[in-house]
Backbone bond lengths (Angstrom), bond angles and torsions (degrees), N, CA, C in turn:
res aa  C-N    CA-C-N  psi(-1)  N-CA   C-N-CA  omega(-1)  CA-C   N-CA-C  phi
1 X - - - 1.459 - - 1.528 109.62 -
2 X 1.551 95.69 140.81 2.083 88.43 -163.84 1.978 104.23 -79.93
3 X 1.073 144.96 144.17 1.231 148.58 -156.73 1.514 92.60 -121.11
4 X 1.855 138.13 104.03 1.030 129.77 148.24 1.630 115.27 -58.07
5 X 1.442 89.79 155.25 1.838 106.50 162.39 1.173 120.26 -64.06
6 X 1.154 144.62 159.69 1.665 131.09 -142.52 1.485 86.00 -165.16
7 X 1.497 115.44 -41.25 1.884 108.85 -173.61 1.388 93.45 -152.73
8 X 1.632 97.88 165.81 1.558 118.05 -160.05 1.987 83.72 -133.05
9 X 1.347 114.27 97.85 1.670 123.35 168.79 1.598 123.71 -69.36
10 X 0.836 146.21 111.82 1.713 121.38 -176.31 1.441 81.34 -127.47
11 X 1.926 84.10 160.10 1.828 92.50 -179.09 1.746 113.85 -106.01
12 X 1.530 115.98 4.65 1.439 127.72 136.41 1.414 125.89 -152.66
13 X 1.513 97.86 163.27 1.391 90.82 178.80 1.542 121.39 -126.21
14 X 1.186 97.29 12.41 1.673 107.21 156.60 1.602 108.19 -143.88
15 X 1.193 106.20 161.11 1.702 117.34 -152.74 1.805 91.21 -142.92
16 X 1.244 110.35 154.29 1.349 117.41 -176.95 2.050 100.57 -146.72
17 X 1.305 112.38 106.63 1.703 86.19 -168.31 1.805 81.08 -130.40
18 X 1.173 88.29 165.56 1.898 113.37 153.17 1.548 100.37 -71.60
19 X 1.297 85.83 162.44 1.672 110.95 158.10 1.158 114.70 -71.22
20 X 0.953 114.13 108.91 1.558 115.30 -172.91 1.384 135.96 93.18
21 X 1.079 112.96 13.18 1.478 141.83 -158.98 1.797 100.92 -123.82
22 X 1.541 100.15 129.51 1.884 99.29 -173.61 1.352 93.34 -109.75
23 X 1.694 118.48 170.72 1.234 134.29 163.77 1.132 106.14 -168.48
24 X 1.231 118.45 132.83 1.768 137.98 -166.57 1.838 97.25 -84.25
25 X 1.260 116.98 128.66 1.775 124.54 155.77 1.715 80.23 -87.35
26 X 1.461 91.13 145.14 1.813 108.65 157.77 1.192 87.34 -138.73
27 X 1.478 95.63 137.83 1.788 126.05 -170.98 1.848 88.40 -132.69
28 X 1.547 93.62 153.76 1.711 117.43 174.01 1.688 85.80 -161.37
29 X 1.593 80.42 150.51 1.656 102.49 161.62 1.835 133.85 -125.23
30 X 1.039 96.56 129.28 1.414 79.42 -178.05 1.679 116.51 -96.17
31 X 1.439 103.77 152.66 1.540 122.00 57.66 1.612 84.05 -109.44
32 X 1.320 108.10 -179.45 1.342 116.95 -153.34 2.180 86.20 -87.84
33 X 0.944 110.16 -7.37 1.725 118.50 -148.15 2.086 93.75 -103.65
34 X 1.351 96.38 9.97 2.062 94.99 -144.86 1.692 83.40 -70.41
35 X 1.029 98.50 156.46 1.794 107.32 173.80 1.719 108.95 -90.40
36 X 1.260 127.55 -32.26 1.223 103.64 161.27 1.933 102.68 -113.22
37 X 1.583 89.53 138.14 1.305 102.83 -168.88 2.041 111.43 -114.43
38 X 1.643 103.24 3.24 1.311 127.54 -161.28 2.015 75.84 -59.44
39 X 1.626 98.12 164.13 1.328 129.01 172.58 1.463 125.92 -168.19
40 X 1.669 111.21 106.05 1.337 100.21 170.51 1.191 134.98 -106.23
41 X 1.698 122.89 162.61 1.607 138.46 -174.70 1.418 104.84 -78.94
42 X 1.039 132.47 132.66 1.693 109.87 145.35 2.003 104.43 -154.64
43 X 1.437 104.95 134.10 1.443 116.55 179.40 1.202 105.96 -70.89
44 X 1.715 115.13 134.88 1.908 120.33 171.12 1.104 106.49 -77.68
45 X 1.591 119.77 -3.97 1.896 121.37 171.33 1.273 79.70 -172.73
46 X 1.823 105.58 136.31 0.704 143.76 171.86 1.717 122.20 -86.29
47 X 1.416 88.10 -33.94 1.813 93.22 170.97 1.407 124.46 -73.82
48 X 1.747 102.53 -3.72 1.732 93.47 173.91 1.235 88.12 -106.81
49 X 1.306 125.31 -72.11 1.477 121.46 173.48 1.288 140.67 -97.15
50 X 1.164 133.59 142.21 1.555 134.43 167.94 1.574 110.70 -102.81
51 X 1.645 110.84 151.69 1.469 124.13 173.51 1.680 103.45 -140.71
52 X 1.152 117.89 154.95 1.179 142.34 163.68 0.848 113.74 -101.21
53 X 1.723 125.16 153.05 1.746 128.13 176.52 1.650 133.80 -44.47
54 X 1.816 90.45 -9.86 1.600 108.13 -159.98 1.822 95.06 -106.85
55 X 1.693 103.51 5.07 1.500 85.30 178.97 1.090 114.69 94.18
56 X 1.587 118.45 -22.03 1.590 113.58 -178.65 1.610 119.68 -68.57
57 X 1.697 123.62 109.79 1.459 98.41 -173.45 1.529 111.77 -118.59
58 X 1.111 102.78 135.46 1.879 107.55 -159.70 2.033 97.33 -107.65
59 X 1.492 121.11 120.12 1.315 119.61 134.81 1.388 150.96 7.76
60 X 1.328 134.88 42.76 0.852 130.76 168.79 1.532 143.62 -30.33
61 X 1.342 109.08 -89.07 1.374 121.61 147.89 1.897 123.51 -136.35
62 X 1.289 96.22 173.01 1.302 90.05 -174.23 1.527 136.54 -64.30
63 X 1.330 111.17 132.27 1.930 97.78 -166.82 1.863 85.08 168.24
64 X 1.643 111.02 -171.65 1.224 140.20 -169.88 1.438 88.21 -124.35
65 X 1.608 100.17 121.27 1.888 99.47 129.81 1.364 114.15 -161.70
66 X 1.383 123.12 -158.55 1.704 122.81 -174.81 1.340 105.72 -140.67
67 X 1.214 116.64 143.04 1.586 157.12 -151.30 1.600 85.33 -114.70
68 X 1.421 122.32 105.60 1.529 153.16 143.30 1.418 88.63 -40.88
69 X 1.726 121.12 156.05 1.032 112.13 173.07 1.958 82.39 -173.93
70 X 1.137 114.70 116.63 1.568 133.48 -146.63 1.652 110.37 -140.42
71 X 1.511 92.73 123.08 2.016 103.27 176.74 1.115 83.49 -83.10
72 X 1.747 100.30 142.08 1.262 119.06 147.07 1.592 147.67 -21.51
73 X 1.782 86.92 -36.54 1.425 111.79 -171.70 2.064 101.19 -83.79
74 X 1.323 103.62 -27.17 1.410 121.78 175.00 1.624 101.93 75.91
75 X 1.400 118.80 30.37 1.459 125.88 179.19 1.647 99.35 -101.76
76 X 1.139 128.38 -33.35 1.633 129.52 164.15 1.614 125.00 -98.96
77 X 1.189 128.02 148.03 1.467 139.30 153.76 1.298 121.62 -151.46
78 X 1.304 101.09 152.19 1.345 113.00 175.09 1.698 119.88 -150.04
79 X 1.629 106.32 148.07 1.589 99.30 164.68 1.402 128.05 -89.26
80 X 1.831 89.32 172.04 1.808 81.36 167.00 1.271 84.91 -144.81
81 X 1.825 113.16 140.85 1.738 125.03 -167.21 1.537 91.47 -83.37
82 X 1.304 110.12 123.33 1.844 121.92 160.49 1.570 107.18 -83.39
83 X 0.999 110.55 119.65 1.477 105.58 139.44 1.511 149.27 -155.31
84 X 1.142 118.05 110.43 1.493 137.06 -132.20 1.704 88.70 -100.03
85 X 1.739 108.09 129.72 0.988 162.10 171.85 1.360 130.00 -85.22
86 X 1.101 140.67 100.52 1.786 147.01 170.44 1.206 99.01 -25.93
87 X 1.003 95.66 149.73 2.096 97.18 -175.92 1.238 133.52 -116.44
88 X 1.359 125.71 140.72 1.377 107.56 -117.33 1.540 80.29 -113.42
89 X 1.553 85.97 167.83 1.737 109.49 -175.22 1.263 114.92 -71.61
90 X 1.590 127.65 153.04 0.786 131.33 173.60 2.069 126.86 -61.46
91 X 0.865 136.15 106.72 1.653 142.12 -146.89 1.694 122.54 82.09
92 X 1.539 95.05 -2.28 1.460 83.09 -178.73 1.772 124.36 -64.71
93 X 1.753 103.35 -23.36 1.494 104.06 -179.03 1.585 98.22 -146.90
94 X 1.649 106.35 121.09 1.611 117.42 -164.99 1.418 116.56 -122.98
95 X 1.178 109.27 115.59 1.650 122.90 -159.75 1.196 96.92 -87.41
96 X 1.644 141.35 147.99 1.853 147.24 160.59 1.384 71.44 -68.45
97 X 1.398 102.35 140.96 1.271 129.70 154.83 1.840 135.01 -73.15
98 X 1.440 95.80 20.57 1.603 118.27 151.96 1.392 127.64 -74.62
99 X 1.829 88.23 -23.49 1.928 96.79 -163.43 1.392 95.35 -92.24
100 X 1.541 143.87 169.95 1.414 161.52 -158.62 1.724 89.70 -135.44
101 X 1.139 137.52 120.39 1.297 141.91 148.97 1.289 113.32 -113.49
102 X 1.712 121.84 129.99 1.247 137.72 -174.53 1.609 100.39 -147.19
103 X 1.448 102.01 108.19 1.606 105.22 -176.69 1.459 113.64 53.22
104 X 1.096 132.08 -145.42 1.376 138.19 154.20 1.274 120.33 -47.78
105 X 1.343 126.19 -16.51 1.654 114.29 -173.37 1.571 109.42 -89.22
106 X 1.172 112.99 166.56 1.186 121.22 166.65 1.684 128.51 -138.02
107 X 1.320 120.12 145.70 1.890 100.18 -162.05 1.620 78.87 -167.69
108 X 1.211 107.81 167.73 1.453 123.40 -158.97 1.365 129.49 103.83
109 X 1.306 106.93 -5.92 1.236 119.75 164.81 1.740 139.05 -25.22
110 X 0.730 127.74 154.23 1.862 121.36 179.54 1.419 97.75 -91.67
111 X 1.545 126.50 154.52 1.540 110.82 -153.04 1.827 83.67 -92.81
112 X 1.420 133.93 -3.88 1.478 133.87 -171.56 1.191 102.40 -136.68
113 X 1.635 110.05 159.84 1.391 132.44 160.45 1.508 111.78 39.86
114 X 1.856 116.19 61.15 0.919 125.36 -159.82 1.158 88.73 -120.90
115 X 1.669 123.35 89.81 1.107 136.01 -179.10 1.598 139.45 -93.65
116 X 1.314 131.60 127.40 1.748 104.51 -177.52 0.929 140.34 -25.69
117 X 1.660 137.56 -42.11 0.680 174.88 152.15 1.975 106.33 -22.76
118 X 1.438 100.39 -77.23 1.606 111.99 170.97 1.602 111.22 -72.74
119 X 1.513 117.58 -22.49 1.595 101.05 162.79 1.128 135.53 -78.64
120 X 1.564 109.83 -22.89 1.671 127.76 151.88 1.080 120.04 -60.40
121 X 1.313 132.42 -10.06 1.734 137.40 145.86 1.120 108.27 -80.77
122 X 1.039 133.23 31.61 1.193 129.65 -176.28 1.625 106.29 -133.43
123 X 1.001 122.90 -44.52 1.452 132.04 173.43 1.553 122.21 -82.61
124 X 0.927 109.40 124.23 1.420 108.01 -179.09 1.810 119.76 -112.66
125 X 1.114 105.22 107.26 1.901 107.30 -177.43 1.319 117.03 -154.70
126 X 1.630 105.74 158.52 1.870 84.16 169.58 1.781 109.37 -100.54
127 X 1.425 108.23 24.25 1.284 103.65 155.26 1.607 142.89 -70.31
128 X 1.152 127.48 165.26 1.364 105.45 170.61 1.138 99.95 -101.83
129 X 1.684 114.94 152.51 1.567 130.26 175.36 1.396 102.54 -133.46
130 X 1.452 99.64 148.38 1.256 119.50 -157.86 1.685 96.97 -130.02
131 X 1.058 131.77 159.08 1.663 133.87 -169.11 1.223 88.75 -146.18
132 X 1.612 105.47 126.37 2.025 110.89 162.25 1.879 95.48 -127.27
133 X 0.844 113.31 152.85 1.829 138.57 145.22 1.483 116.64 -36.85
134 X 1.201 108.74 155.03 1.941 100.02 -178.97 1.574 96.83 -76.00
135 X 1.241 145.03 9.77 1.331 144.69 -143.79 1.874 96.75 -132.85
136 X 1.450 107.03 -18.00 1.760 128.91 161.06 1.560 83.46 91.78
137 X 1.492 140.61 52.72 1.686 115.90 167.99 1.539 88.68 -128.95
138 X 1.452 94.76 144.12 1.432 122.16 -176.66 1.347 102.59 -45.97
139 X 1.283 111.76 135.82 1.737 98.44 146.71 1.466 105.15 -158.04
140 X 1.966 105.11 175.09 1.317 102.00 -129.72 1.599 91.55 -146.04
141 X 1.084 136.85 -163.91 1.422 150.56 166.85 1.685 110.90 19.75
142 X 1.281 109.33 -98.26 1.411 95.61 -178.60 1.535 108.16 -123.54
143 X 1.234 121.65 62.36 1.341 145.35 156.77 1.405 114.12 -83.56
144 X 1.288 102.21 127.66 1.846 108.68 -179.91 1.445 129.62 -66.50
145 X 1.358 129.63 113.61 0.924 121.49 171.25 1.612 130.75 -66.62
146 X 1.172 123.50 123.56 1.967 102.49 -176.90 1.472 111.27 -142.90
147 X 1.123 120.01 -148.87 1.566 134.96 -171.95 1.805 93.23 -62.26
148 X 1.109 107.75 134.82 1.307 111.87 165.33 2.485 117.41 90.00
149 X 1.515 90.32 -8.03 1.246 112.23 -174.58 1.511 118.15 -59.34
150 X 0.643 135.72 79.18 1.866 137.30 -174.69 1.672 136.13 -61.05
151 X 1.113 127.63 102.30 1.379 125.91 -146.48 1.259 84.88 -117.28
152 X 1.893 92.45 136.73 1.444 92.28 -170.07 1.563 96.77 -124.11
153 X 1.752 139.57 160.17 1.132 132.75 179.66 1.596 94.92 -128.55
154 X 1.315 134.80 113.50 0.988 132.68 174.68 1.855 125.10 -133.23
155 X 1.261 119.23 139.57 1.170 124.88 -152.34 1.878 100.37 -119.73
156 X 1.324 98.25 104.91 1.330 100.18 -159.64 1.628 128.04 42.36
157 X 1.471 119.14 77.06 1.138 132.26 -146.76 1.937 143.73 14.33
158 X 2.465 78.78 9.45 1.431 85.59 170.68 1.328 114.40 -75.77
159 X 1.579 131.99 154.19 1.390 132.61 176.41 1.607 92.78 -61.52
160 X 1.388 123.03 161.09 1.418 138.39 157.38 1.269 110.46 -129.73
161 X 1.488 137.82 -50.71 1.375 127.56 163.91 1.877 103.89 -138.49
162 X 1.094 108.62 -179.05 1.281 115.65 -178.44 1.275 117.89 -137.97
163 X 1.765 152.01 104.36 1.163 124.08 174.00 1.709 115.57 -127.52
164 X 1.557 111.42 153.83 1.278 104.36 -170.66 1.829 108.02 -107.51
165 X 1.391 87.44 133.83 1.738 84.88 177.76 1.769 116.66 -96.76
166 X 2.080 88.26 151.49 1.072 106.71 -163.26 1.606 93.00 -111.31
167 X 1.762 120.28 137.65 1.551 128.07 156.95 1.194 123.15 -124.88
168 X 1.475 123.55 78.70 1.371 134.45 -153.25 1.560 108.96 -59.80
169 X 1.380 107.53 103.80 1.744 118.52 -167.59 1.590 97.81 131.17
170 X 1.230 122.26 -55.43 1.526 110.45 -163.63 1.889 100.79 -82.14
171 X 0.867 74.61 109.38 1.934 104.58 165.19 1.408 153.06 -62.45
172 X 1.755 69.82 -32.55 1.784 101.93 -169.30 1.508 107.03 -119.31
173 X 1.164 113.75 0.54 1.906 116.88 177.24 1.122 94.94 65.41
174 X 1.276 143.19 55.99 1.688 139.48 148.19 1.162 98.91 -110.48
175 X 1.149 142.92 24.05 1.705 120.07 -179.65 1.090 155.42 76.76
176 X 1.650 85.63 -17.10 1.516 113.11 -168.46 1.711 106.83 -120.66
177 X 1.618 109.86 161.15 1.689 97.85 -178.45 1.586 94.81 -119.92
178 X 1.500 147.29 100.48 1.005 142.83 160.40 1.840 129.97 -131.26
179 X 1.017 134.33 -165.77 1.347 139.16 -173.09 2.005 112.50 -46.55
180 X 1.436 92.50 -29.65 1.400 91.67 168.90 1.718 117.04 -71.43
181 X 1.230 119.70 -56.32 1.175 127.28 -177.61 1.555 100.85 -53.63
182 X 1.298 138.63 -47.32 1.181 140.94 144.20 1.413 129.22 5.33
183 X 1.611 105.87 -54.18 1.505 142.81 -165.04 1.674 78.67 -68.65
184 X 1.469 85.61 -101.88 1.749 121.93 -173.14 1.488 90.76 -28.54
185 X 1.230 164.51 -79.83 1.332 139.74 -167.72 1.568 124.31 -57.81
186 X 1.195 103.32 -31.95 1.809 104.90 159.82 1.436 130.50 -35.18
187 X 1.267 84.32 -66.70 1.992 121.09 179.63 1.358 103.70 -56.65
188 X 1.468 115.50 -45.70 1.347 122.12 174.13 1.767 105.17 -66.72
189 X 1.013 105.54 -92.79 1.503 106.68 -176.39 1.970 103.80 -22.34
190 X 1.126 100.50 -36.02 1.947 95.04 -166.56 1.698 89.14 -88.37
191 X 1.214 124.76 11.56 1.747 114.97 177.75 1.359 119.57 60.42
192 X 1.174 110.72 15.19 1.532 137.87 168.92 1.276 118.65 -42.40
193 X 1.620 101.25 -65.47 1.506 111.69 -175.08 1.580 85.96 -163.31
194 X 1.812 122.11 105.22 1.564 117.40 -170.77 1.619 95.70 -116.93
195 X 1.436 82.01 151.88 2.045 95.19 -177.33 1.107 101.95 -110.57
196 X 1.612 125.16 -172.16 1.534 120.55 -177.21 1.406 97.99 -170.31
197 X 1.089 124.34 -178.40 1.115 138.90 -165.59 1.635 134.02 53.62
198 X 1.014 126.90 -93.59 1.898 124.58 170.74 1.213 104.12 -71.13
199 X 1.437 114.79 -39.60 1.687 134.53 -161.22 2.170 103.20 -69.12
200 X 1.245 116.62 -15.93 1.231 121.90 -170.99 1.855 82.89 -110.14
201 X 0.935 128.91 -30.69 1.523 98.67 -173.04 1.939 87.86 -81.55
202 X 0.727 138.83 -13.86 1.580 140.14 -152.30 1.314 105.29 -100.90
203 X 1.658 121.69 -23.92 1.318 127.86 178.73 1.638 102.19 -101.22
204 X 1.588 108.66 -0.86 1.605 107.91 169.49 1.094 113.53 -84.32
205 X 1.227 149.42 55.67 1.081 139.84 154.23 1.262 134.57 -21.83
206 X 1.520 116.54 -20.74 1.632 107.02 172.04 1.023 104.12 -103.05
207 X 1.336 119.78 9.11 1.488 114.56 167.81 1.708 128.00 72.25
208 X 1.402 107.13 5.37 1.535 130.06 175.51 1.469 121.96 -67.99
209 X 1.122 104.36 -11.29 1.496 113.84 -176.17 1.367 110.13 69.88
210 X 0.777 133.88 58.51 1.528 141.75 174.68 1.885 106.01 -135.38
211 X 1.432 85.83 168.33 1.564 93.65 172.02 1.428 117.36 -83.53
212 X 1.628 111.09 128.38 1.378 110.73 -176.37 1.280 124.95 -17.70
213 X 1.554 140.32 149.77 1.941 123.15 139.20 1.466 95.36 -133.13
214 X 1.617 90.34 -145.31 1.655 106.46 -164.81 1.394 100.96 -67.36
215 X 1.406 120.46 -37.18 1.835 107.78 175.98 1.475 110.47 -52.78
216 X 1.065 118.17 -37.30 1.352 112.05 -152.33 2.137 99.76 -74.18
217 X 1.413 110.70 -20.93 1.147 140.31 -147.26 1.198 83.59 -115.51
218 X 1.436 150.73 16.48 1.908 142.75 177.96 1.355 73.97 -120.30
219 X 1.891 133.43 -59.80 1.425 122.61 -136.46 1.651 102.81 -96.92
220 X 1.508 114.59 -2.69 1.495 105.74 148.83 1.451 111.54 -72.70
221 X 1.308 114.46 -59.31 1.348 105.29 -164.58 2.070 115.95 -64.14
222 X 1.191 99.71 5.68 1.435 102.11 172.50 1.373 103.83 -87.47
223 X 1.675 113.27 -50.52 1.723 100.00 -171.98 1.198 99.31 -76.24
224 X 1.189 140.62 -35.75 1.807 121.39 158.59 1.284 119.77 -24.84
225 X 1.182 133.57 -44.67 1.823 145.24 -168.98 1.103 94.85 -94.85
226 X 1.571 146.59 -19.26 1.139 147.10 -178.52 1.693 106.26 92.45
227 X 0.975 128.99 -20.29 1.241 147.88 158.57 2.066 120.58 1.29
228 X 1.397 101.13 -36.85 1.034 114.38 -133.40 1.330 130.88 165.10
229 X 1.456 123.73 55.17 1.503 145.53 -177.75 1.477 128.85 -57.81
230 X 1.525 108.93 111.10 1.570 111.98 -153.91 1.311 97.53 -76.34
231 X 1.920 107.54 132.16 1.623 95.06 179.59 1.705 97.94 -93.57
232 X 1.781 89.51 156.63 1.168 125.37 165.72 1.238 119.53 -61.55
């Protein structure tokens, strides 16, 4: 029996790059079973950004645009906002080498009490940075940073870079990885109530690039039991 595509997943939907600087979208569709599983890239300008079939989209020059992103079946689409950034000098922005930076994302996180405060020890610039919630509200001192967390570097309230943080387990953008996040990937995986973007690389726990399932949903509930601590 032939299985249409039903949803179009991406693992972001806004991108922040240098000139010259690549970062892969990985897209899946469900149902996970669909017989055509084809997906295409295509740039709305090519002169700010370029993509390849594999999703890879590299910096051109500086400007805004959006990355088409197309089922096979051509019954779904969706964007993802580009926007490419002058590229920055070498020491201008210095990560502790605990943190993982890939394009705009960020992951390496401590799986607790990953606070503003200790992530601002963590960065080193003479910019100012500013930290919001996936929900966009400031926060400050010992407020949790988590899945969906937005770090901003700005130079007299011009943007300078942008990156979004990743806490592979936390689900729910609190910071934390427990029985709730649990929930919210269930519901998701059962199409209940599904998220997308940072929140699907964050419910990947094995880190395969795929859309969450029940594995991903055994090795939370292990570092929940203590069992078995998802690395960062």
């Amino acid at each position: 029996m032939y299985s249409p595509v039903t949803d179009l997943i991406l693992s972001t939907e806004n991108i922040v790059l240098q000139v010259d600087e690549t970062f892969k979208i990985s897209a899946s569709v469900l149902p996970g079973d669909a017989n055509n599983k084809t997906i295409t890239f295509t740039s709305e300008n090519d002169k700010i950004a370029s993509v390849d079939q594999e999703g890879n989209v590299t910096g051109i020059a500086e400007g805004e645009t959006d990355v088409l992103v197309i089922t096979g079946e051509n019954n779904i689409s969706k964007k993802v906002k580009i926007n490419v950034i002058k590229k920055l000098q070498e020491g201008e922005i210095v990560f502790d080498e605990s943190l993982n930076i890939n394009g705009n994302e960020i992951t390496g996180l401590e799986n607790k009490n990953n606070t503003v405060d200790k992530m601002l020890n963590k960065i080193k610039t003479n910019y100012t940075i500013e930290i919001y919630n996936a929900e966009g509200d400031k926060l400050k001192g010992t407020d949790l940073v988590g899945t969906g967390s937005i770090i901003k570097i700005l130079n007299n309230n011009i943007l300078v870079m942008e990156y979004n943080v990743i806490m592979y387990g936390d689900v729910n953008a609190d910071g934390k990885i427990n029985s709730i996040d649990l929930l919210v990937l269930q519901r998701h995986i059962l199409e209940i109530e599904k998220f997308s973007g940072v929140f699907i690389k964050a419910g990947n726990v094995r880190k395969n690039n795929r859309n969450p399932s029940s594995v991903d949903c055994l090795l939370i509930q292990r570092h929940i039991l203590g069992l078995e601590n998802i690395v960062q």
